[in-house]
N, C-alpha and C positions, 0 to 999 in steps of 0.2 A: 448467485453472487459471483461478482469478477472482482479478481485484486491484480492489475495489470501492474508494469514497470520499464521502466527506459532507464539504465546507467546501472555498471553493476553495486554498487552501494543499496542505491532500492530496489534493486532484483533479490539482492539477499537479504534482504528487511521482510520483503515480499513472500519468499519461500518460506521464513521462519513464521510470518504472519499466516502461512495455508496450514500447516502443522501445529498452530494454536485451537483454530476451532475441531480441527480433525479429534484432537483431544479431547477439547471440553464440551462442542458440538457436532459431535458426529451425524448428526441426523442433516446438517447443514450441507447442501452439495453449492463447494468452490472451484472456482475455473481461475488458471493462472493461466495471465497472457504474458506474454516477455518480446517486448516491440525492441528489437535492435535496432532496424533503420526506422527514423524518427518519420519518416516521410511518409511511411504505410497509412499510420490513420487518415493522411488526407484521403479526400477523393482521387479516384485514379481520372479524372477528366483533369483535375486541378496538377497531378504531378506523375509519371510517370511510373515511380514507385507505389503511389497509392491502392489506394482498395476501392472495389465496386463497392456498391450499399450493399449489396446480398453478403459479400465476404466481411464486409465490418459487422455485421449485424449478428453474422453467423460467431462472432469471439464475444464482441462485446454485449450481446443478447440485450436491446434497447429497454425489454421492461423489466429487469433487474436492474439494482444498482452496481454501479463500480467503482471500484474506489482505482485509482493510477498513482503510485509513487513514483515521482519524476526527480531525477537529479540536478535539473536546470526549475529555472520559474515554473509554477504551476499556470500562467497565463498562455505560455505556448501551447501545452499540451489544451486547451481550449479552442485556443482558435484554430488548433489541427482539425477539431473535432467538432467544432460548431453548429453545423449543417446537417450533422450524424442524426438520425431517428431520435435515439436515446438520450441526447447530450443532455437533458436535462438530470438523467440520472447517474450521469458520472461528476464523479468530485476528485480531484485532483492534490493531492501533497506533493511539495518540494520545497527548493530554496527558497527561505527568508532571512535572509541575512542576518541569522541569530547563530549567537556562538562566538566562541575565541580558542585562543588554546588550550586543552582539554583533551579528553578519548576522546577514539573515533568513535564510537556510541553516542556520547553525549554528543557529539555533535546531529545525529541524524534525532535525536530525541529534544534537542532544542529547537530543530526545523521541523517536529511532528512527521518526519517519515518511517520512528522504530515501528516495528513488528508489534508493538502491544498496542500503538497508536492508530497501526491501523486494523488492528482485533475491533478495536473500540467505536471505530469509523463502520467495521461491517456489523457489531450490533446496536448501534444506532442509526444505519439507515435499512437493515434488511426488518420489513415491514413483520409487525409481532413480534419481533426477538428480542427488544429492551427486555419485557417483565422478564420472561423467559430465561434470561442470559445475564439479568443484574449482576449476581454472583460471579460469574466470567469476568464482566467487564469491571468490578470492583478487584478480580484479582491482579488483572491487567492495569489499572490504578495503582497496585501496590507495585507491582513489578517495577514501575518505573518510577516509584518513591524510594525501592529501595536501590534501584541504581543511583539514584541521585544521592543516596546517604552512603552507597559504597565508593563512588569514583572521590568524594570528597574525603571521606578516611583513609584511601588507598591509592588513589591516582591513576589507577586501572579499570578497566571493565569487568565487571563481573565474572567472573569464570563461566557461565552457562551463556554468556555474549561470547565472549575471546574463544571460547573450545565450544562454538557450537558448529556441528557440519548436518548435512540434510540427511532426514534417514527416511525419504521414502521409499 
């Protein structure tokens, strides 16, 4: 499984997302990719900063799924990758123009880029791991019901969002 990211909002949605299954599925092996320049997943014949197929293939492993949280449209990050082997098994989150003023939380959970949205995204597409992972992904259900009943009683983010740092 890959949970890639472009922009640092979903870089650390992402991070907090590889530290979810590490937890509750550990038997689960995650690869994070962290694309800063936007231009690598082209092809390198297409753009100078791109990637050969051998070097894309080597991160985004085409017969696993990926999930990519992107801080711009999810349409880019497709047509970067189009042509790629895999493209059919990558799935893309970002901006949908959902949201107002509110946390910064709620906002990446109105746009489906939180860390639980995308636990949920990796066991729903990594093959056998629904039955397997129900209970993970209904906890990750809750998580983000009860963000939604805390930022409304409180106008903050949850204390395990706002104080959370990486502890690999």
């Amino acid at each position: 499984m890959v949970l890639a990211c472009a922009g640092d909002v979903p870089t650390q949605e992402v991070l907090a997302a590889a530290q979810l299954p590490r937890r509750h599925l550990p038997e689960l092996a995650v690869r994070v990719v962290n694309v800063v320049d936007i231009a690598r997943p082209m092809p390198s014949e297409e753009h100078p900063h791109g990637m050969t197929d051998f070097e894309y293939d080597g991160l985004f492993t085409p017969e696993k799924p990926g999930i990519f949280a992107y801080h711009g449209y999810p349409w880019l990050i497709h047509r970067l990758a189009y042509r790629r082997t895999g493209h059919k098994n990558l799935h893309v989150r970002g901006y949908k123009e959902i949201g107002t003023t509110t946390t910064p939380f709620d906002m990446v959970v109105r746009n489906d880029v939180d860390r639980y949205r995308l636990v949920m995204d990796v066991i729903d597409r990594v093959p056998g791991l629904a039955v397997r992972a129900a209970a993970v992904r209904r906890r990750m259900e809750d998580a983000r019901l009860r963000h939604h009943d805390w930022i409304r009683a409180h106008g903050t983010d949850l204390p395990e969002i706002a104080d959370w740092a990486w502890d690999g």
